[in-house]
C-alpha positions as CSV (number, residue, x, y, z in Angstrom):
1,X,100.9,61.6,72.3
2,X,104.4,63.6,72.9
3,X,104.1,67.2,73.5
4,X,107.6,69.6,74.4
5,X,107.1,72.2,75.9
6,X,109.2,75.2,76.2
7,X,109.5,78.7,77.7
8,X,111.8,81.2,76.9
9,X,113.0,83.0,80.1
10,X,115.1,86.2,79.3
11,X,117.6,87.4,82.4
12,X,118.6,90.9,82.8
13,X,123.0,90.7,82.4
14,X,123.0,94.2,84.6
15,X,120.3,97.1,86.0
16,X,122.0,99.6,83.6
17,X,119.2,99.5,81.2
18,X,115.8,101.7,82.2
19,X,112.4,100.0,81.8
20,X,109.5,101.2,79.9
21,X,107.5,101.9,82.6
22,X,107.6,101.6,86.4
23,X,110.0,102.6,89.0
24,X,113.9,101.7,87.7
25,X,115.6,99.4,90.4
26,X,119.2,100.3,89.5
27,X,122.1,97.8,91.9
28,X,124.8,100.0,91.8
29,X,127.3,97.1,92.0
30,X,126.6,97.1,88.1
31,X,128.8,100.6,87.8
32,X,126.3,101.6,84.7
33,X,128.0,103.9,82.9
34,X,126.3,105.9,80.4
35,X,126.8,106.9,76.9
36,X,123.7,107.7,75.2
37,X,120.8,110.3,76.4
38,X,117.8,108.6,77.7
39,X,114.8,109.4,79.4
40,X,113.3,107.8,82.4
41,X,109.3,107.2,83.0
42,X,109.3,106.9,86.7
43,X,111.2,107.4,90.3
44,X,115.0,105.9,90.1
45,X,115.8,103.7,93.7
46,X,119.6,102.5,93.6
47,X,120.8,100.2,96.2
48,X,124.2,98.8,96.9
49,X,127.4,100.3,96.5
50,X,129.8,101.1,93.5
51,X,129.5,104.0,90.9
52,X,127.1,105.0,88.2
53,X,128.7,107.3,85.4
54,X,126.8,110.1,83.5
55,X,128.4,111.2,80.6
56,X,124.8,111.7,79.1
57,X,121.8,114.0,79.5
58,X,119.1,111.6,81.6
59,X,115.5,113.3,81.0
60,X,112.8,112.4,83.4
61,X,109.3,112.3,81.7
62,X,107.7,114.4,84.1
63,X,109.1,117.0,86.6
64,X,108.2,115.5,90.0
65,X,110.2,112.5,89.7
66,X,113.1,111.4,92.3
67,X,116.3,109.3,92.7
68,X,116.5,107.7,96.0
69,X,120.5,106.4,96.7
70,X,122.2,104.4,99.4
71,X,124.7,106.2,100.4
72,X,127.3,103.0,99.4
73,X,126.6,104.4,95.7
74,X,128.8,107.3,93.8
75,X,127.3,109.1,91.0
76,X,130.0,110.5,88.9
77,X,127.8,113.5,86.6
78,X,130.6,114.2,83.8
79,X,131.0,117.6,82.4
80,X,129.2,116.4,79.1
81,X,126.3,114.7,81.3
82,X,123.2,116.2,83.2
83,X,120.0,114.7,85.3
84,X,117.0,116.8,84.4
């Protein structure tokens, strides 16, 4: 008897992209730049260095959540973008 098997593995192209839940590993070497308001479920930890563009409103879900940044990273908060 002659069985294939596959799997389907799906890789990530870039960190830009927040999950649905857990803590959001951003590398900042991706320089995310954002266009569309989005909301964020959990703490934010970006490591690396580049720059990460806001020209969005990013909503966390709940008040007491955090970005921790190496200090390699810019954020670049455009007039028409907001972290709240």
């Amino acid at each position: 008897m002659n069985k294939d098997w596959f799997r389907e593995i799906r890789i990530a192209e870039d960190t830009c992209t927040a999950p649905n839940s857990g803590k959001w590993e951003i590398v900042c070497f991706d320089n995310c730049t954002w266009m569309e308001d989005f909301t964020v479920s959990n703490n934010i930890s970006i490591a690396g260095s580049g720059t990460l563009t806001f020209n969005v409103n990013m909503t966390f879900t709940e008040p007491h959540w955090e970005v921790f940044k190496d200090n390699g990273c810019e954020i670049v908060i455009n007039s028409e973008g907001s972290i709240r």
